[in-house]
N, CA, C and O of each residue as an XYZ file, in Angstrom:
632
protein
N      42.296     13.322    -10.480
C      41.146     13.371    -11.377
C      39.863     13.675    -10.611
O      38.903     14.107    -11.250
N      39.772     13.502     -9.398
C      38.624     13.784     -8.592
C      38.313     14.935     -8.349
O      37.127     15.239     -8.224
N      39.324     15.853     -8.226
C      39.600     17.326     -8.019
C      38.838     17.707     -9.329
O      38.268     18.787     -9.173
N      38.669     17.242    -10.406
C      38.473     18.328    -11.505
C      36.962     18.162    -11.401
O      36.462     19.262    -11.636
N      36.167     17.388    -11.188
C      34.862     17.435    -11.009
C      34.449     18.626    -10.396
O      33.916     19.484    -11.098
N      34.703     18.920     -8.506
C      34.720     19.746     -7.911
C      35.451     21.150     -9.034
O      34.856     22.196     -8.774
N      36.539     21.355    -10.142
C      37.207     22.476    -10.362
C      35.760     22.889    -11.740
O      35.504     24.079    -11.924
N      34.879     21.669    -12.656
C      34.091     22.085    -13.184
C      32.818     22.573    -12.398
O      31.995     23.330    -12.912
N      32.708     22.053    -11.030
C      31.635     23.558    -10.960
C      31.906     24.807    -10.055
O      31.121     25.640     -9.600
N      33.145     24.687     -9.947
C      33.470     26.162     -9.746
C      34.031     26.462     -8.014
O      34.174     27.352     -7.175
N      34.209     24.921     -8.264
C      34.271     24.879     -6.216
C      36.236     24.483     -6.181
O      36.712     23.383     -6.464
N      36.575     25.005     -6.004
C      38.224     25.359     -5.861
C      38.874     25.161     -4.501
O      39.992     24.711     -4.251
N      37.651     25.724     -3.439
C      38.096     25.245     -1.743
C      38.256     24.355     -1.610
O      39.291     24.084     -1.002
N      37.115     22.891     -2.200
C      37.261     21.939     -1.260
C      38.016     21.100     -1.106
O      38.301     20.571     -0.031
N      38.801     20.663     -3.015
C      40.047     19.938     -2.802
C      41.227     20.655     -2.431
O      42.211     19.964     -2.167
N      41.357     22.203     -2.338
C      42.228     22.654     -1.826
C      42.318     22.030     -0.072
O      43.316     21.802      0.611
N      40.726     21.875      0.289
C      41.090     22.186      2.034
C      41.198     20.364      2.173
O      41.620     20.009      3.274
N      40.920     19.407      1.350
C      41.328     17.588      1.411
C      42.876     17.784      1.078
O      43.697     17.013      1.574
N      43.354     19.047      0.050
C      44.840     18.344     -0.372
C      45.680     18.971      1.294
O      46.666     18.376      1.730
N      45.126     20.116      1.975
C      45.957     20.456      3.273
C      46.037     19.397      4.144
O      47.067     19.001      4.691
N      44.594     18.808      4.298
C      44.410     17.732      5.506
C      45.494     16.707      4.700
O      46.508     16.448      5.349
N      45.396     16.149      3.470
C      46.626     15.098      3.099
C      48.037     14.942      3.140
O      48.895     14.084      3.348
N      47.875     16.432      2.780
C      49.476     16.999      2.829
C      49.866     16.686      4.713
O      50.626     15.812      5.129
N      49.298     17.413      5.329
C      49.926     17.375      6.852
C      49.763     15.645      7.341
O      50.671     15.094      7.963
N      48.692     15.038      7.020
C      48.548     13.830      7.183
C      49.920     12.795      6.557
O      50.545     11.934      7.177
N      50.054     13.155      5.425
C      51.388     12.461      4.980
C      53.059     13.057      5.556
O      54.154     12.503      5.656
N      52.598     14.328      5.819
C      54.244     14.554      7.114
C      54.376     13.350      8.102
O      55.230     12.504      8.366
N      52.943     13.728      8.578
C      52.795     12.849     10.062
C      52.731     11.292      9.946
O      53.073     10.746     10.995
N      52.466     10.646      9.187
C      52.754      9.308      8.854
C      53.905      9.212      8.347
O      54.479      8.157      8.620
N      54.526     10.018      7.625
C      56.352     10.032      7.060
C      56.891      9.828      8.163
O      57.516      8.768      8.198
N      56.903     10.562      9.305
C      57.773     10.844     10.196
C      57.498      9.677     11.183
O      58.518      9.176     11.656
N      56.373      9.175     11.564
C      55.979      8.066     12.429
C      56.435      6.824     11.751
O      57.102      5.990     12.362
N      56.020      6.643     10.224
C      56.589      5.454     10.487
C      57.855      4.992      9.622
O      58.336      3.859      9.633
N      58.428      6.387      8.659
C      59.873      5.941      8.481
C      61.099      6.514      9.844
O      62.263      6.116      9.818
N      60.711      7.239     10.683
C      61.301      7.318     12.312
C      60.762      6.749     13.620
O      61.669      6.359     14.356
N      59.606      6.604     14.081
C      59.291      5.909     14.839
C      59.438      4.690     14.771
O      60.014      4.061     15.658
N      59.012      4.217     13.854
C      58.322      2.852     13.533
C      59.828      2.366     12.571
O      59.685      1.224     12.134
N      60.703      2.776     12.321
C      62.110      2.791     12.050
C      61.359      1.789     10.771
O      61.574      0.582     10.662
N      60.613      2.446     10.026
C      60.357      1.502      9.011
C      61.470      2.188      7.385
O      61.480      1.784      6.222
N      62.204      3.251      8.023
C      62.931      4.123      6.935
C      62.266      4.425      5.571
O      61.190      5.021      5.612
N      62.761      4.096      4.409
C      62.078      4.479      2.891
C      61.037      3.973      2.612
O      60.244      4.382      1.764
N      60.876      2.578      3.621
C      59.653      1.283      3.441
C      58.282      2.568      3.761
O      57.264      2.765      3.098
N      58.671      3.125      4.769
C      57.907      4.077      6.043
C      57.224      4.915      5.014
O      56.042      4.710      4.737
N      58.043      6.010      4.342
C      57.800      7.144      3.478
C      56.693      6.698      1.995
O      55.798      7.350      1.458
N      57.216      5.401      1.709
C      55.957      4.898      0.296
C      54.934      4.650      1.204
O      53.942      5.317      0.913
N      54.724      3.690      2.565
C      53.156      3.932      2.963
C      52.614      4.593      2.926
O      51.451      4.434      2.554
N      53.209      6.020      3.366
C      53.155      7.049      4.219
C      52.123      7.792      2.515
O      51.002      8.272      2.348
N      53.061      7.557      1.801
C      52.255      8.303      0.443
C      51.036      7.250     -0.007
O      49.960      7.714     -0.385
N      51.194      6.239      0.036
C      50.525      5.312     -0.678
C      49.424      5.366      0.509
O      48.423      5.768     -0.084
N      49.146      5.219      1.579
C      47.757      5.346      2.189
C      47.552      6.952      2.263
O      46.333      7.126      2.277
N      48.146      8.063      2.311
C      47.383      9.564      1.865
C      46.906      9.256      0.704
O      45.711      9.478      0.514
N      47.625      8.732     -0.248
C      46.864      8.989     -1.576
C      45.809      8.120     -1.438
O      44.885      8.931     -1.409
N      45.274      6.986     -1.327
C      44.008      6.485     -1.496
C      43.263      7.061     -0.489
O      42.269      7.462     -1.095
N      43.083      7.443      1.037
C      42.649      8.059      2.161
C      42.274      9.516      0.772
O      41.094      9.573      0.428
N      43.048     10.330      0.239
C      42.595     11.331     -0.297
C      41.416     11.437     -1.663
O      40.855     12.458     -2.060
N      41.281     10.055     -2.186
C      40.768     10.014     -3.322
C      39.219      9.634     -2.578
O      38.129     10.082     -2.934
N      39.467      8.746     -1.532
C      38.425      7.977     -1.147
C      37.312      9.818     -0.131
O      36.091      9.908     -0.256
N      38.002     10.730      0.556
C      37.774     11.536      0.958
C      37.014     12.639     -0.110
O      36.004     13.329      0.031
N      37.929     12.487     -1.190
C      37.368     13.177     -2.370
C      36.029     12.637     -2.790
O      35.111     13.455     -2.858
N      35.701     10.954     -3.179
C      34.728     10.976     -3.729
C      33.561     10.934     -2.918
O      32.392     10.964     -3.300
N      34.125     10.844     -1.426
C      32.607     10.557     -0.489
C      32.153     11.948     -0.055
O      30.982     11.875      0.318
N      32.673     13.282      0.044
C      32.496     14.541     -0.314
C      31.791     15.146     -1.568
O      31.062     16.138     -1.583
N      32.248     14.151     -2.882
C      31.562     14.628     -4.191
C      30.118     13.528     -4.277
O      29.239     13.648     -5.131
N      30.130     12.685     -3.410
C      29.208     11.571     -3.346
C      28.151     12.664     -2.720
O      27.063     12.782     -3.283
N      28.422     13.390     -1.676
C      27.385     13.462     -0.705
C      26.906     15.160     -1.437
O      25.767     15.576     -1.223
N      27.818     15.927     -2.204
C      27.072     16.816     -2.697
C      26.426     17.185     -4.418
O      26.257     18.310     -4.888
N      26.199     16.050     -5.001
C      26.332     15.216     -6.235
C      25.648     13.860     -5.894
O      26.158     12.827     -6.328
N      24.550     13.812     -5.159
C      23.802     12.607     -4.990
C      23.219     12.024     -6.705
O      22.851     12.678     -7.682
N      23.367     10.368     -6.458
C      22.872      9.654     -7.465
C      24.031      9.563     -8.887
O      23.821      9.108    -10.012
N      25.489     10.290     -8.214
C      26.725     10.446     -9.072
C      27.279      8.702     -9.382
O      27.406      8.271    -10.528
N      27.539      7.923     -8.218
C      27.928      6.443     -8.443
C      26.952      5.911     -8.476
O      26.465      5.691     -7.367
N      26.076      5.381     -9.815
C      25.207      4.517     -9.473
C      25.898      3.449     -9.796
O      27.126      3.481     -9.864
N      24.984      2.061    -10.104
C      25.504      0.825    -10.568
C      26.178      0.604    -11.570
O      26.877     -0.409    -11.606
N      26.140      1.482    -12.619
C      27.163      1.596    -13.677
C      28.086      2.126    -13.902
O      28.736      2.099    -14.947
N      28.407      3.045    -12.354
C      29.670      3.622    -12.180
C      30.437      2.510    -11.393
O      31.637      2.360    -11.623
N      29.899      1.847    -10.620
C      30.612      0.760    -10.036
C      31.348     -0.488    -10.263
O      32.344     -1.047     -9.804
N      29.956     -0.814    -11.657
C      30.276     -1.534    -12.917
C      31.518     -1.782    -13.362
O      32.250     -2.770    -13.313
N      31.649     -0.384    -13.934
C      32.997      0.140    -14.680
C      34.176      0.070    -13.574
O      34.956     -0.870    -13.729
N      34.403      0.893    -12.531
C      35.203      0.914    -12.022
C      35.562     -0.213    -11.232
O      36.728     -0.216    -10.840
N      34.811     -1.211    -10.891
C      34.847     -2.928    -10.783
C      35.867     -3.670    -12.133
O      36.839     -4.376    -11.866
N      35.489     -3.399    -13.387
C      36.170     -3.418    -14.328
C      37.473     -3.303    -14.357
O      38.377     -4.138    -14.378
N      37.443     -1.581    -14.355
C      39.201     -0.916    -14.709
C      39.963     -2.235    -13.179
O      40.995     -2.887    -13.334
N      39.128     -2.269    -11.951
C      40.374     -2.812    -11.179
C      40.779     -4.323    -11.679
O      41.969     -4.635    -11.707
N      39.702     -5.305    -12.095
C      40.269     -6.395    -12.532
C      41.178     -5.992    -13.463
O      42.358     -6.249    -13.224
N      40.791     -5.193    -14.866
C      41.778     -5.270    -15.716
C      43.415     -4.729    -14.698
O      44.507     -5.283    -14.817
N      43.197     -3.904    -14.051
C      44.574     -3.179    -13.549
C      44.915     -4.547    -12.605
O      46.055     -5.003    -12.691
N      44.502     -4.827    -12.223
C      45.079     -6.355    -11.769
C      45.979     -7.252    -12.250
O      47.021     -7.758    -11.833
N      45.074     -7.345    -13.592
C      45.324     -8.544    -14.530
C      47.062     -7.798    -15.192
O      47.996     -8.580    -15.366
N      47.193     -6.669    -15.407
C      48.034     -5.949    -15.843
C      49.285     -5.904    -14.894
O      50.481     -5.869    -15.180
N      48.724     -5.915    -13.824
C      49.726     -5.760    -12.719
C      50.691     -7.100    -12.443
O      51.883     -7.129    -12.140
N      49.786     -8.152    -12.648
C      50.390     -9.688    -12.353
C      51.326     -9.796    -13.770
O      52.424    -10.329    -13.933
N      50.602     -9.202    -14.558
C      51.749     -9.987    -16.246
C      53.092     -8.646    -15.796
O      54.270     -8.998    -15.860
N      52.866     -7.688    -15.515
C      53.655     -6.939    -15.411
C      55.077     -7.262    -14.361
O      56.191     -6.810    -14.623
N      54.818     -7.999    -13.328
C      55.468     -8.675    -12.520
C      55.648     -9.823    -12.897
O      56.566    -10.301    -12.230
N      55.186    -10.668    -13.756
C      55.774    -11.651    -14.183
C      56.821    -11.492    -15.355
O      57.933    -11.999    -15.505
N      55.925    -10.414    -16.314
C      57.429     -9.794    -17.065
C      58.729     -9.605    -16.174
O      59.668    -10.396    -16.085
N      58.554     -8.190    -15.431
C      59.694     -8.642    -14.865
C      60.726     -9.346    -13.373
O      61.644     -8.805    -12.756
N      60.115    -10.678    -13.193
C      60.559    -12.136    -13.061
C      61.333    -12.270    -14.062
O      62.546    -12.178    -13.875
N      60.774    -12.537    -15.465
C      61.463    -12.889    -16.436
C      62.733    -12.304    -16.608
O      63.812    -12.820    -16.318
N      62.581    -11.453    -16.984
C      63.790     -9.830    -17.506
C      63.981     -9.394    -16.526
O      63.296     -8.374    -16.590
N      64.530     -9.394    -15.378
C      64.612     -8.779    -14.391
C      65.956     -7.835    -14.585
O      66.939     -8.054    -15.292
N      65.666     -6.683    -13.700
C      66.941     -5.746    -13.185
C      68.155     -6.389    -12.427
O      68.209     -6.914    -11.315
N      69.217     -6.155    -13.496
C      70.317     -6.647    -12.785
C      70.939     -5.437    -12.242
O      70.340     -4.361    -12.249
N      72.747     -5.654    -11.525
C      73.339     -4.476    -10.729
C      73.921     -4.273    -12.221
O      74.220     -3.088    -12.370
N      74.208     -5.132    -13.504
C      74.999     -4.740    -14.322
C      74.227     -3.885    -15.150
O      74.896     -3.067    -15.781
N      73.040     -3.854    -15.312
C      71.955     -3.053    -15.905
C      72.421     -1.388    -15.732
O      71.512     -0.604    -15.459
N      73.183     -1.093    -15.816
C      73.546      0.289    -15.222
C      73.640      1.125    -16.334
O      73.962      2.285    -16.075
N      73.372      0.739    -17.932
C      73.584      1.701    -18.656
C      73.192      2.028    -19.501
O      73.905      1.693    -20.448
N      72.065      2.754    -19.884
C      70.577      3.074    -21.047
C      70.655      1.918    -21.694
O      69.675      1.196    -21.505
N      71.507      1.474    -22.419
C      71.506      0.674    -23.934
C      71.362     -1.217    -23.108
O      71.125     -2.209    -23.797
N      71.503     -1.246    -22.107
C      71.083     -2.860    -21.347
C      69.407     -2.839    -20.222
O      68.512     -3.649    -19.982
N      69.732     -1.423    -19.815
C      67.824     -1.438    -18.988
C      66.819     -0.826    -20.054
O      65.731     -1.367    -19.856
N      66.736      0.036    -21.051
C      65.954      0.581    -22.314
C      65.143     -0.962    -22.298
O      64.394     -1.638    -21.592
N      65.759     -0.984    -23.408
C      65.178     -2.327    -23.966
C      64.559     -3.178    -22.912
O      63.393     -3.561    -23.016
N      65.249     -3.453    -21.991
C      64.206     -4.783    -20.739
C      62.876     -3.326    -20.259
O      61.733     -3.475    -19.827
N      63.231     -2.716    -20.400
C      62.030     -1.664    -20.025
C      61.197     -1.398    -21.223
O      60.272     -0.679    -20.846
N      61.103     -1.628    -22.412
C      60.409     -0.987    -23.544
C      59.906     -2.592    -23.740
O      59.033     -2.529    -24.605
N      60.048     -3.816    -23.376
C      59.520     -4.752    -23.296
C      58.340     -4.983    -22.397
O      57.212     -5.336    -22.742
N      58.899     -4.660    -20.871
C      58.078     -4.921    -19.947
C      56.864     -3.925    -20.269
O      55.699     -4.319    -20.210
N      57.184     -2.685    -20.592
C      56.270     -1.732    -20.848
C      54.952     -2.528    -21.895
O      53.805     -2.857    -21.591
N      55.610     -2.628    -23.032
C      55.168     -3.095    -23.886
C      53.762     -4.438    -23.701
O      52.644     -4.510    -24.211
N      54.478     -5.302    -22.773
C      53.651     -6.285    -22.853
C      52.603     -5.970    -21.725
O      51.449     -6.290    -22.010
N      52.801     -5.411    -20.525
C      52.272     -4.649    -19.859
C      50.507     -4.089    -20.570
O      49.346     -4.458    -20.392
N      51.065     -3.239    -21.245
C      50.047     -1.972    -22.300
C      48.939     -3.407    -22.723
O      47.790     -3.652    -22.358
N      49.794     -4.085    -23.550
C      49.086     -5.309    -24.198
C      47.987     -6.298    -22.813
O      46.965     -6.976    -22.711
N      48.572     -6.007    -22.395
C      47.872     -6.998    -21.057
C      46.646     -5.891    -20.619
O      45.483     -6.264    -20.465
N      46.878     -5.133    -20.524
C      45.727     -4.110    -19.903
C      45.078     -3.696    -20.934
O      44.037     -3.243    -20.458
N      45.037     -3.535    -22.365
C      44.342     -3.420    -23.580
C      43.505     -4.803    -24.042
O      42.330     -4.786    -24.408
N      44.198     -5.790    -23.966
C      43.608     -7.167    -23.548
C      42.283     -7.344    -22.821
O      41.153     -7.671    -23.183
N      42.770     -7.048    -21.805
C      41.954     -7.177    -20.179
C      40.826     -6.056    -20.881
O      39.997     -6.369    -21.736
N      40.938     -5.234    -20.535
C      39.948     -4.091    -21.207
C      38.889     -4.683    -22.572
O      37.699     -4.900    -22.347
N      39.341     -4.846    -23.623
C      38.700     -5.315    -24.465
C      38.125     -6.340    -24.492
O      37.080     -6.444    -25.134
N      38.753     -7.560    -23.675
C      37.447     -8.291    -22.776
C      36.509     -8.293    -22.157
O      35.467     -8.905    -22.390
N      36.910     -7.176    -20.737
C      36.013     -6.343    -19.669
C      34.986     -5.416    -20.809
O      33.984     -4.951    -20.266
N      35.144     -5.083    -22.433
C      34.357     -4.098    -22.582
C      34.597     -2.851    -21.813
O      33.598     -2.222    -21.464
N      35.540     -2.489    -21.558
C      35.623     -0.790    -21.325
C      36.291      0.032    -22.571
O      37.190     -0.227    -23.371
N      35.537      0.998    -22.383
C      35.447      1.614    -23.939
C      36.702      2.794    -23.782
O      36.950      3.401    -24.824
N      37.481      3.153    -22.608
C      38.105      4.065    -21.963
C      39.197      3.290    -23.074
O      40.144      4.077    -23.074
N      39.476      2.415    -23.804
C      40.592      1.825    -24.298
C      40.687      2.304    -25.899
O      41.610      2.286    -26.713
N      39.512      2.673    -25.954
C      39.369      2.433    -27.749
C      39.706      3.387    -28.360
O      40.045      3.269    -29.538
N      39.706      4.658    -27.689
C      40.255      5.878    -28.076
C      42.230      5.759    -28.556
O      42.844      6.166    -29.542
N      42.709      4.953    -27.208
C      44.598      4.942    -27.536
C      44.596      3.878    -28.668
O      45.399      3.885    -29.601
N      43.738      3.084    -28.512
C      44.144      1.460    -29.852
C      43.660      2.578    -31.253
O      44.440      2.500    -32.203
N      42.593      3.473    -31.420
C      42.347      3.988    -32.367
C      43.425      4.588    -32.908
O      43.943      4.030    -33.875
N      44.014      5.881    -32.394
C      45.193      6.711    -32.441
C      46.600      5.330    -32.271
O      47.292      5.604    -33.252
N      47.100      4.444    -31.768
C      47.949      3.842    -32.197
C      48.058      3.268    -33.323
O      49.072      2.914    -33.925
N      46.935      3.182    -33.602
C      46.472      2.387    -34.888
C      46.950      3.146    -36.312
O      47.591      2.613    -37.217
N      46.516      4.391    -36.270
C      46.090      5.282    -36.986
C      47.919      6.129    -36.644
O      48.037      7.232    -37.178
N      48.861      5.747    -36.036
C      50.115      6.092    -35.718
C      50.923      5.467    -36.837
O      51.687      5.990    -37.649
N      50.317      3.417    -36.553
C      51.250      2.936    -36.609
C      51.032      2.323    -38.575
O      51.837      2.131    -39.486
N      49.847      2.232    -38.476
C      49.314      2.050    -39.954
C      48.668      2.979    -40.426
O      47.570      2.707    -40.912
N      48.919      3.716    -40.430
C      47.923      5.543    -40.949
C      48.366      5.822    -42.154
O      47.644      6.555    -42.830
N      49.654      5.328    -42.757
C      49.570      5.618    -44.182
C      49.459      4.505    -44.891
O      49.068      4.658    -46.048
N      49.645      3.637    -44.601
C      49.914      2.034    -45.117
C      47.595      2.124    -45.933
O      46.454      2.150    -45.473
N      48.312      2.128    -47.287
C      47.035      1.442    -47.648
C      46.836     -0.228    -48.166
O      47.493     -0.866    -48.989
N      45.722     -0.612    -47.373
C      45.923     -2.284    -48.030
C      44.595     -2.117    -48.899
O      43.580     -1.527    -48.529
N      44.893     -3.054    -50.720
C      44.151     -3.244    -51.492
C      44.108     -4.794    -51.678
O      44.885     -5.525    -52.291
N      43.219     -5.023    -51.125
C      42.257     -6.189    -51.089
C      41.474     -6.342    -52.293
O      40.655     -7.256    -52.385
């Protein structure tokens, strides 16, 4: 999503020349620390999981510095926000599944579906929750359209 800022004004190089530096950066941490560091598959999710934040964080201090006065306090605000709520989402989400957990017998659509359309489920609810507490308005648009999905013909006469 950072990229498209830079793609609306017309600048196409620069996340091209952050996604090269990430790209070679994530070989070279793949290879160090799921072979060196014999950390195997553990190795390869760091390896993505610190390029990708290293790339976002590269992205916005690049769009920071040519786009001055872009994060002010109410961009920080908000995005202070989305992380508690993604927090708060993240813990029920792992406690969902604690609960329901993946078994080895789970092996066949019609027994993991369902423990997955749950966890999902309460998940969504937890971060729509969180949100509508936090006041972020980034929510009101999907509750509108679910809404309007799930009761859109249903008329109630009161």
């Amino acid at each position: 999503m950072a990229a498209r800022a830079f793609y609306a004004r017309q600048d196409t190089k620069t996340p091209l020349y952050i996604s090269i530096f990430s790209i070679t950066l994530n070989i070279i941490l793949a290879i160090v620390l799921s072979m060196v560091l014999k950390m195997g598959a553990y190795g390869l999710a760091w390896a993505q999981s610190t390029v990708a934040v290293l790339e976002v964080v590269v992205l916005l201090a690049v769009m920071n510095r040519q786009m001055p006065k872009l994060f002010d306090m109410t961009f920080v605000r908000a995005i202070f926000k989305m992380i508690i709520a993604g927090t708060v989402t993240g813990v029920v989400c792992y406690i969902a599944v604690l609960i329901m957990p993946f078994r080895y017998h789970d092996d066949s659509f019609f027994s993991a579906f369902p423990k997955f359309v749950i966890i999902s489920l309460v998940s969504f609810g937890a971060y729509a929750a969180a949100s509508k507490w936090l006041k972020l308005p980034e929510i009101d648009p999907i509750l509108a359209r679910l809404k309007k999905v799930l009761f859109g013909r249903l008329e109630f006469k009161g």
